[in-house]
N, C-alpha and C positions, 0 to 999 in steps of 0.2 A: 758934155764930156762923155769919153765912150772906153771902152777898153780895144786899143787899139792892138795888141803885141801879149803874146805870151811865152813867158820863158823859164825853163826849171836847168836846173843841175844834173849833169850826172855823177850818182853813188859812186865810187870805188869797193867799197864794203857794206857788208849788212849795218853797220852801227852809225854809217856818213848816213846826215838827215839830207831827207829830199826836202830841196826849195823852191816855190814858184813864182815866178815873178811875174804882175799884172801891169801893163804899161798903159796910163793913163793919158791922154789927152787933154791935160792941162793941169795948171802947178801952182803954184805961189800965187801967180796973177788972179789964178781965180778964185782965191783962197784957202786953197789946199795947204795942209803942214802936219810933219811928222806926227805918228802917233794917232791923225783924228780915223773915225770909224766913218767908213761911208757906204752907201748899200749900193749895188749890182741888181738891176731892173734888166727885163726884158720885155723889148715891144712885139706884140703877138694878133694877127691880123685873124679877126674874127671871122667866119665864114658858116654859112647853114650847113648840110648835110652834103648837098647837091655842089657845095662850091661854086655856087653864080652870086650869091646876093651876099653881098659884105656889110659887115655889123658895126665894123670900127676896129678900132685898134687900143689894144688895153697895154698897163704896165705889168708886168705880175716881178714882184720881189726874187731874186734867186741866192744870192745871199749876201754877206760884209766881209770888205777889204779896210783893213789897217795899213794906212800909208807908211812906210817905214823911211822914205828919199823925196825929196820934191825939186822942184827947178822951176825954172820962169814959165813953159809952157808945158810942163811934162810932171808927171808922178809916177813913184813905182810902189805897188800895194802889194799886200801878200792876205791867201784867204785869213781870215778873222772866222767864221762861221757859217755853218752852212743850215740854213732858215729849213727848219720841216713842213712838208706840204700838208699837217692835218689841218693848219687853218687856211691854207695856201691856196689857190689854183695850181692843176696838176701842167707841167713844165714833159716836154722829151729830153730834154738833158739836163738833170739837175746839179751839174756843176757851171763856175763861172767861164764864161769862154767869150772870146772876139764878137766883136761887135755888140754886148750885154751897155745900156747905158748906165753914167754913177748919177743916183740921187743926193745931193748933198743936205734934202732937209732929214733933218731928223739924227745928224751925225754929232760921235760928241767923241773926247777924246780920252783914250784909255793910255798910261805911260806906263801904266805897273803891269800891264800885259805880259806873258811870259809864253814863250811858241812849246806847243809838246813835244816834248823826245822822240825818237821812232824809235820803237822795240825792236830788237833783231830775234830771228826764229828763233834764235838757241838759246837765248837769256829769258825767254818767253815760258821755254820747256822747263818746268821744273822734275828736279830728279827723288826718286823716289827714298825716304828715311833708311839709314844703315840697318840689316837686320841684325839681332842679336847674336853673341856666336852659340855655336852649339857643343858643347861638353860631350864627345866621341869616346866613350871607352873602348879601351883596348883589347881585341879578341885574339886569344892563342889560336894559331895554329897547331892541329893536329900533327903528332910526330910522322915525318916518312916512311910510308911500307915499303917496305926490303922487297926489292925486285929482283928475281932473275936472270942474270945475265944468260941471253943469248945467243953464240957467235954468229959473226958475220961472215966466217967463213962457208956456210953454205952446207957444212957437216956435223951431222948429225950427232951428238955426244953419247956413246954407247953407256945403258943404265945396268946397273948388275943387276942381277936378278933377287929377289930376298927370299928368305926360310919359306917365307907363307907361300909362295909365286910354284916354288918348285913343288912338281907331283912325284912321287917315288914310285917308280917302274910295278908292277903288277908281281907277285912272289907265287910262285906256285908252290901249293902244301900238300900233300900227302897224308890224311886221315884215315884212321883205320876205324873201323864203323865197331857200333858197342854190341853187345850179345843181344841184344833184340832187332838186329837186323835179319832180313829174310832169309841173307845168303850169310852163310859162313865166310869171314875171311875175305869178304869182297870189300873193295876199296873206292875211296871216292876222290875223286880230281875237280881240282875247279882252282879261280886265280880270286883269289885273295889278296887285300894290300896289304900291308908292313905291319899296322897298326894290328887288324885283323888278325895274323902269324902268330904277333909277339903274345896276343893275351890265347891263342891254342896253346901256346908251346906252353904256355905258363899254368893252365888246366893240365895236360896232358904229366907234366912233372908233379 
């Protein structure tokens, strides 16, 4: 008996399980029935380095189908398990595929078998714990500084002038010089301001 036919499913979604189906080369006749475990052998032709001289031809294990359907001359298996090559001869394909032969010694039957789920990406991701909230106290805003209004009209608002701003015109005074001037009776000119006037006139009286 051989594995003659392979056939899987196609998903619609991440959480439909993929299925594969092995189609066996014989059934009931040959003793095959639901449930039993049977291994997947491949024949592999021995050769030296050079490929002239041939050594024989071996079985190496590749792994177990669990028949699930049987028939008179047919069976359908699904992978069971797949055998690690640490104690193994190393295989170029280590999955089960067309033309692989079934050994039936050594098979035995498992019912309470159960197929794994297939995980979808997103149930796979898990998401990270709520964090706690945080207690924000409330900050006053500082009051609005008073801005000046500006116009848009493009003219200029005329500013009066103030007390300090203004300078009072220059005074001219008239001093008459004291008895130890050189000259008798001779006078003197010059421009004095306001302030200046008020405190002569106020000597002078």
């Amino acid at each position: 008996m051989s594995v003659i036919n392979v056939r899987r499913n196609i998903p619609l979604s991440d959480e439909e399980e993929i299925y594969r189906d092995y189609y066996i080369s014989g059934g009931s006749t040959q003793g095959l029935k639901k449930n039993l475990v049977v291994t997947a052998v491949r024949k592999m032709q021995i050769r030296d380095a050079s490929g002239a001289t041939s050594f024989g031809e071996v079985a190496i294990p590749v792994g177990q189908l669990r028949i699930i359907a049987t028939f008179d001359n047919l069976a359908v298996a699904r992978e069971y398990k797949t055998l690690s090559r640490i104690d193994l001869p190393m295989i170029e394909q280590t999955w089960i595929m067309v033309g692989d032969m079934i050994d039936p010694r050594g098979s035995y039957s498992d019912s309470k078998y159960k197929e794994k789920k297939s995980i979808s990406p997103s149930s796979a991701v898990t998401s990270p714990p709520p964090r706690a909230p945080i207690a924000l106290t409330p900050v006053s805003s500082p009051p609005p500084t008073p801005t000046s209004v500006v116009p848009t009209t493009g003219v200029t608002p005329a500013i009066p002038p103030t007390a300090a701003s203004v300078t009072p015109p220059p005074v001219e005074v008239k001093l008459a010089t004291s008895s130890t001037a050189p000259e008798q009776g001779a006078e003197m000119t010059g421009s004095v301001s306001s302030s200046s006037a008020s405190q002569i006139q106020g000597i002078q009286e």
